[in-house]
Z-matrix of the N, CA and C atoms (Angstrom, degrees):
N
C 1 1.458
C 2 1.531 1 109.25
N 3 1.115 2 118.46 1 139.47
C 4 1.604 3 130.91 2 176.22
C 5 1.562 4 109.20 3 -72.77
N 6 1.264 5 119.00 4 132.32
C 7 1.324 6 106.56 5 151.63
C 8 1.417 7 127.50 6 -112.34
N 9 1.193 8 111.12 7 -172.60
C 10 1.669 9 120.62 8 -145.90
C 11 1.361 10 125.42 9 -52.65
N 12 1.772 11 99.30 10 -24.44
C 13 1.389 12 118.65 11 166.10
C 14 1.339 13 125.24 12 -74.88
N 15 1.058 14 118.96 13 -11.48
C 16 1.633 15 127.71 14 -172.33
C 17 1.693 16 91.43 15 -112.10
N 18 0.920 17 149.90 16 -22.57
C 19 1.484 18 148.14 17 148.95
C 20 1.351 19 116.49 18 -39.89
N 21 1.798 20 112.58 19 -80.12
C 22 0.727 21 114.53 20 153.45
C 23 1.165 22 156.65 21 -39.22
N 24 1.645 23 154.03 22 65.09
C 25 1.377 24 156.24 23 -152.88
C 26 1.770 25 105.61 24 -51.96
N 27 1.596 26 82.30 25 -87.17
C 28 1.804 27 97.98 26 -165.06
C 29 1.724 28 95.91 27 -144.48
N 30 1.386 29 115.96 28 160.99
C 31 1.418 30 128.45 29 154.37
C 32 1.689 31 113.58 30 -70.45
N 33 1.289 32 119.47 31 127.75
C 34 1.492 33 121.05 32 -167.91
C 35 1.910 34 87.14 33 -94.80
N 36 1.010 35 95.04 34 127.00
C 37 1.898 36 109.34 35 179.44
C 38 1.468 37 103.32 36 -121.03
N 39 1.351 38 105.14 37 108.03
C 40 1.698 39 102.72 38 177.42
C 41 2.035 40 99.79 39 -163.90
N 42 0.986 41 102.28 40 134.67
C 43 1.701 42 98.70 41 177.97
C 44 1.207 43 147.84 42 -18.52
N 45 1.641 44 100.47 43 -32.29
C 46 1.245 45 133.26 44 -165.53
C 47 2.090 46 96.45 45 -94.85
N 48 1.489 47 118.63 46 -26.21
C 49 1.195 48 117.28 47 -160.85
C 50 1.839 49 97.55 48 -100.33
N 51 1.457 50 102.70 49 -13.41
C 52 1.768 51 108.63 50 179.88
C 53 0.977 52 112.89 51 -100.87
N 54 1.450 53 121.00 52 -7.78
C 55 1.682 54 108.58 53 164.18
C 56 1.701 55 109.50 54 -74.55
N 57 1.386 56 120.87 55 -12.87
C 58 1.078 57 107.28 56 -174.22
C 59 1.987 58 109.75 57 -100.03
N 60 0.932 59 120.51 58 21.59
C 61 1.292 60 112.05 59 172.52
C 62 1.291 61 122.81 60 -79.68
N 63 1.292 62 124.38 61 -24.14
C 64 1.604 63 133.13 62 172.35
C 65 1.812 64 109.75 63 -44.14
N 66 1.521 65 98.88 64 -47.78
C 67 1.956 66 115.36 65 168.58
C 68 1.308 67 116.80 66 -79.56
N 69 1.223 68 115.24 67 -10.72
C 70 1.729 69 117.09 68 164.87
C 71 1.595 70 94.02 69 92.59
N 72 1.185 71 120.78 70 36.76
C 73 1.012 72 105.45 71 167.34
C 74 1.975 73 131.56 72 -101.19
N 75 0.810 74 132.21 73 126.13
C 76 1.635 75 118.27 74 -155.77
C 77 1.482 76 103.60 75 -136.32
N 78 1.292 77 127.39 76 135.28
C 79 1.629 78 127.79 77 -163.57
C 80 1.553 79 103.24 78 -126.06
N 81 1.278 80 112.84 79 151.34
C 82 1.455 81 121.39 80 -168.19
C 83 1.419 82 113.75 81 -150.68
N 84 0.952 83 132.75 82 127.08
C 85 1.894 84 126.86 83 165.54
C 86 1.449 85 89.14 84 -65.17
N 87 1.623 86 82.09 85 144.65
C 88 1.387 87 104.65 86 176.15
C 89 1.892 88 105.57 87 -134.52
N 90 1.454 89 104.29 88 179.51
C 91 1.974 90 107.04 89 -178.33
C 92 1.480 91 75.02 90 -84.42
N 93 1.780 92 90.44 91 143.97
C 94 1.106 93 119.14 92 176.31
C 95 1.724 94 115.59 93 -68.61
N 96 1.264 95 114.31 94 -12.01
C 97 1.059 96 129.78 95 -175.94
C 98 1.457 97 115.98 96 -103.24
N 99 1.630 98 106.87 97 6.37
C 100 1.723 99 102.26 98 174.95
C 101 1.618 100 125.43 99 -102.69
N 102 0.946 101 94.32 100 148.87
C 103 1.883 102 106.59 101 -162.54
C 104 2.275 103 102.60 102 -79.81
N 105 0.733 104 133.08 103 130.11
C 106 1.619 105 135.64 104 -175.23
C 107 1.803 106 97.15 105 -44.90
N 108 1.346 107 113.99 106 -24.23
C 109 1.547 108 112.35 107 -162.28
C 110 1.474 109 84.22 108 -80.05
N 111 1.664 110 138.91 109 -54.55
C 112 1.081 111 139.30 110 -165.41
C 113 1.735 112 110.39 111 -67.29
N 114 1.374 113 109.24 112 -32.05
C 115 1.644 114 119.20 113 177.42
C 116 1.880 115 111.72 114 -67.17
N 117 1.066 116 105.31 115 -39.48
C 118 1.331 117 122.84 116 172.54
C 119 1.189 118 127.00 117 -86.92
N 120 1.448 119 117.83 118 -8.07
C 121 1.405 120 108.70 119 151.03
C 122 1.865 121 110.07 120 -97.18
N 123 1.201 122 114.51 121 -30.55
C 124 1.429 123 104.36 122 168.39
C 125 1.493 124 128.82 123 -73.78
N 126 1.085 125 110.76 124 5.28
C 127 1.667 126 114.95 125 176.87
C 128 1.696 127 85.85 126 -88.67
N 129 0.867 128 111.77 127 -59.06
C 130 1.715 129 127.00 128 -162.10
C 131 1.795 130 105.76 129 -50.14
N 132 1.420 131 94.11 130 -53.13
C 133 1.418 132 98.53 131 160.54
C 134 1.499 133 134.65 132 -58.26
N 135 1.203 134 114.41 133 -53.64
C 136 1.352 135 121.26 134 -167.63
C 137 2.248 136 102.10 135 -89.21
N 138 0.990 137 95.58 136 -13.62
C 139 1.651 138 110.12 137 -171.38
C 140 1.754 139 115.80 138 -86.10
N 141 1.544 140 97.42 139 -54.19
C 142 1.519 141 145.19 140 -162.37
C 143 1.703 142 80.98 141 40.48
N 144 1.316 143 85.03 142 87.77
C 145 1.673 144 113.42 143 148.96
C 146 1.340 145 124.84 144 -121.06
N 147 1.597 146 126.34 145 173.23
C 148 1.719 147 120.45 146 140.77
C 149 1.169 148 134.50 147 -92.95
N 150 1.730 149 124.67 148 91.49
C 151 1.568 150 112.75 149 -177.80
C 152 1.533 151 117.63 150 -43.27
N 153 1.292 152 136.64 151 166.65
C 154 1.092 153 127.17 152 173.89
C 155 1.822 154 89.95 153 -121.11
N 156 1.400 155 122.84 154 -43.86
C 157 1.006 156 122.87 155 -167.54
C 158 1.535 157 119.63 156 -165.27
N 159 1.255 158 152.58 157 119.38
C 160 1.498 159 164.12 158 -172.06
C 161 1.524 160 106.99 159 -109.52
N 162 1.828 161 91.30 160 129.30
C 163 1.643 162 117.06 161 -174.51
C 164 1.393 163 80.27 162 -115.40
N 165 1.342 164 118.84 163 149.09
C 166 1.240 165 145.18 164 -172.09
C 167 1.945 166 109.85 165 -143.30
N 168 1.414 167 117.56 166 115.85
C 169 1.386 168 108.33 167 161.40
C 170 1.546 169 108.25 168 -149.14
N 171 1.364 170 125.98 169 170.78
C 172 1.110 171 133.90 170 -130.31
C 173 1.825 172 83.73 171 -125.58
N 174 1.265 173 105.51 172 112.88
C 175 2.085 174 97.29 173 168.16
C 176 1.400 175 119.43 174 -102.73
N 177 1.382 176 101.60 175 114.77
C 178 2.082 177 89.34 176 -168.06
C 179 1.857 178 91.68 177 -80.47
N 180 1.536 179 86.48 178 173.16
C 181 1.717 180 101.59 179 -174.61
C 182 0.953 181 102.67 180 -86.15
N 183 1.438 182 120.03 181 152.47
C 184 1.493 183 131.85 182 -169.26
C 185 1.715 184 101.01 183 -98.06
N 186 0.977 185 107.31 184 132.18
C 187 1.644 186 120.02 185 174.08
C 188 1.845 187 110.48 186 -39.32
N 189 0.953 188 109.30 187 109.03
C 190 2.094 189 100.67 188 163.67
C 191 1.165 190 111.47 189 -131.30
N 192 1.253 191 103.18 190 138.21
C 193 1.838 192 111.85 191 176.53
C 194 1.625 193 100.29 192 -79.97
N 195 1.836 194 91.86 193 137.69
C 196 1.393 195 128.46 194 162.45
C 197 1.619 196 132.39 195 -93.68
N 198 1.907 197 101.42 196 16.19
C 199 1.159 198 104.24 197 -173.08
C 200 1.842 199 106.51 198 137.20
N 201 1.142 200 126.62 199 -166.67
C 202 1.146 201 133.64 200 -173.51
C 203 1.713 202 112.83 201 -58.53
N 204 1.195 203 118.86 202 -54.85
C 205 1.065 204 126.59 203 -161.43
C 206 1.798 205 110.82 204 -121.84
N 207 1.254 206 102.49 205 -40.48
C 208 1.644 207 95.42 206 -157.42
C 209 1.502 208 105.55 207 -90.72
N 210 1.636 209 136.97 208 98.58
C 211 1.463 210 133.29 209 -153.50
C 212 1.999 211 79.86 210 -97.05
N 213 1.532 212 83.64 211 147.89
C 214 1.555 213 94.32 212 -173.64
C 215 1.696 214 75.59 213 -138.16
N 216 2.123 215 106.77 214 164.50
C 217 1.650 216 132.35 215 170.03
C 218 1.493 217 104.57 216 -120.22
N 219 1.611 218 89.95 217 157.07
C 220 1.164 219 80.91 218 171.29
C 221 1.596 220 101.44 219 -105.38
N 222 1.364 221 120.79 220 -178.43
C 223 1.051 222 142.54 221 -136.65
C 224 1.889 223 95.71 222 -67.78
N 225 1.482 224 108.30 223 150.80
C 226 1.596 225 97.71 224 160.58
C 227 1.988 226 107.95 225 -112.48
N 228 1.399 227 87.08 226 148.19
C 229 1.406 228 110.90 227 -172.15
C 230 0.944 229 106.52 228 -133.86
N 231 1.940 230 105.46 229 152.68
C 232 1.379 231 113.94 230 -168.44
C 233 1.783 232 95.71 231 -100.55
N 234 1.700 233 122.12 232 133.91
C 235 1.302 234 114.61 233 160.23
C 236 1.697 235 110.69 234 -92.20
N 237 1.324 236 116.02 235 138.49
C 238 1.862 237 115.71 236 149.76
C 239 1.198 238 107.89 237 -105.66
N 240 1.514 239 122.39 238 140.92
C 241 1.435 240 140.11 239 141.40
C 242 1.124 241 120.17 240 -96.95
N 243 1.866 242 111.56 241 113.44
C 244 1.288 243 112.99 242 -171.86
C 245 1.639 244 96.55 243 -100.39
N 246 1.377 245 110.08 244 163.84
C 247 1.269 246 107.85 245 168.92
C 248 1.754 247 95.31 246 -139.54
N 249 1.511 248 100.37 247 141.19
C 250 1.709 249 128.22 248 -164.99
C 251 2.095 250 91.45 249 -84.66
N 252 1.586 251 84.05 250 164.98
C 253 1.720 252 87.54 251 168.24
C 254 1.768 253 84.56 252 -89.43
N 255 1.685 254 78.51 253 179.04
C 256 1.781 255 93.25 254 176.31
C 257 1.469 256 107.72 255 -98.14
N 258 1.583 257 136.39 256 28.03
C 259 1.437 258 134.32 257 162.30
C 260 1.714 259 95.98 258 -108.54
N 261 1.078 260 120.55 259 15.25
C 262 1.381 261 114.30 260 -166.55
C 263 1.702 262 113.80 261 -116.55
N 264 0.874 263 120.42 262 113.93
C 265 1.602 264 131.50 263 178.46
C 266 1.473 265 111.46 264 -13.93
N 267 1.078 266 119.84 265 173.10
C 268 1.756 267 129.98 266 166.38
C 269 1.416 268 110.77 267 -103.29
N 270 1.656 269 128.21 268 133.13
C 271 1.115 270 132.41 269 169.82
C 272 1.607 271 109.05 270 -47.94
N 273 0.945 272 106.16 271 135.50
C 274 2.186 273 105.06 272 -173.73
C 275 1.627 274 91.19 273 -90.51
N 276 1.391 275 135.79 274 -15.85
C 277 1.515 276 116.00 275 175.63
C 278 1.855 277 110.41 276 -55.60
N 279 1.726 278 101.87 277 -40.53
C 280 1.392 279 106.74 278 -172.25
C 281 1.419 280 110.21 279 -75.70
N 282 1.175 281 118.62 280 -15.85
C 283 1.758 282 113.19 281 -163.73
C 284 1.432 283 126.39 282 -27.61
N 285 1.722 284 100.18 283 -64.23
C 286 1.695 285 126.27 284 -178.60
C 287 1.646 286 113.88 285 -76.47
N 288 1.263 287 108.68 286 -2.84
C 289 1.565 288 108.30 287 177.41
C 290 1.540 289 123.31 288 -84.67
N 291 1.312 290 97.94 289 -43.55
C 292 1.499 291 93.94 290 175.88
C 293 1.815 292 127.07 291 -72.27
C-alpha cells in the first residue's frame, strides 16, 4: 500500500490554481496511478482537513524539440483538484500565494 507521500507529488502553483482558494479549492500532482478515494484520504492525512470532493484529470506532455530531427515530450501527469468543506482550515502551503 502507498502512503500519503507517494500519492501526493507536489502543490501545482500557477495563477489559474490561486484564484480558486477563496472556494477552498487547492490542486496537486498526483501518481498517475492514484484512485480520488486514495487522494482524499491522503490530503486528509497529511493536511488534516475535510475533502468534500476530488476532480481528477490526466495532462499529456506537450511535444518539444531536442534538436533537428528527434522531437521528444515531456512527461504526462495526472492533476487532482480537491475542494475542502467550508468548516475546514486552509492548506498553509497556499497561505502566502494568493
Amino acid at each position: 500500500m502507498k502512503s500519503a507521500y507517494d500519492v501526493i507529488i507536489r502543490p501545482v502553483i500557477t495563477e489559474q490554481s490561486m484564484e480558486d482558494l477563496d472556494i477552498k479549492k487547492f490542486v496537486f500532482e498526483v501518481d498517475k496511478h492514484a484512485t480520488k478515494i486514495e487522494i482524499k484520504k491522503a490530503v486528509e492525512e497529511i493536511f488534516d482537513v475535510t475533502v468534500l470532493n476530488v476532480t481528477t484529470t490526466t495532462v499529456h506532455g506537450k511535444q518539444k524539440r531536442t534538436g533537428r530531427y528527434p522531437a521528444g515530450f515531456q512527461k504526462t501527469w495526472k492533476k487532482a483538484v480537491v475542494r475542502l468543506s467550508e468548516d475546514s482550515k486552509n492548506i498553509e502551503i497556499f497561505e502566502g500565494m494568493a
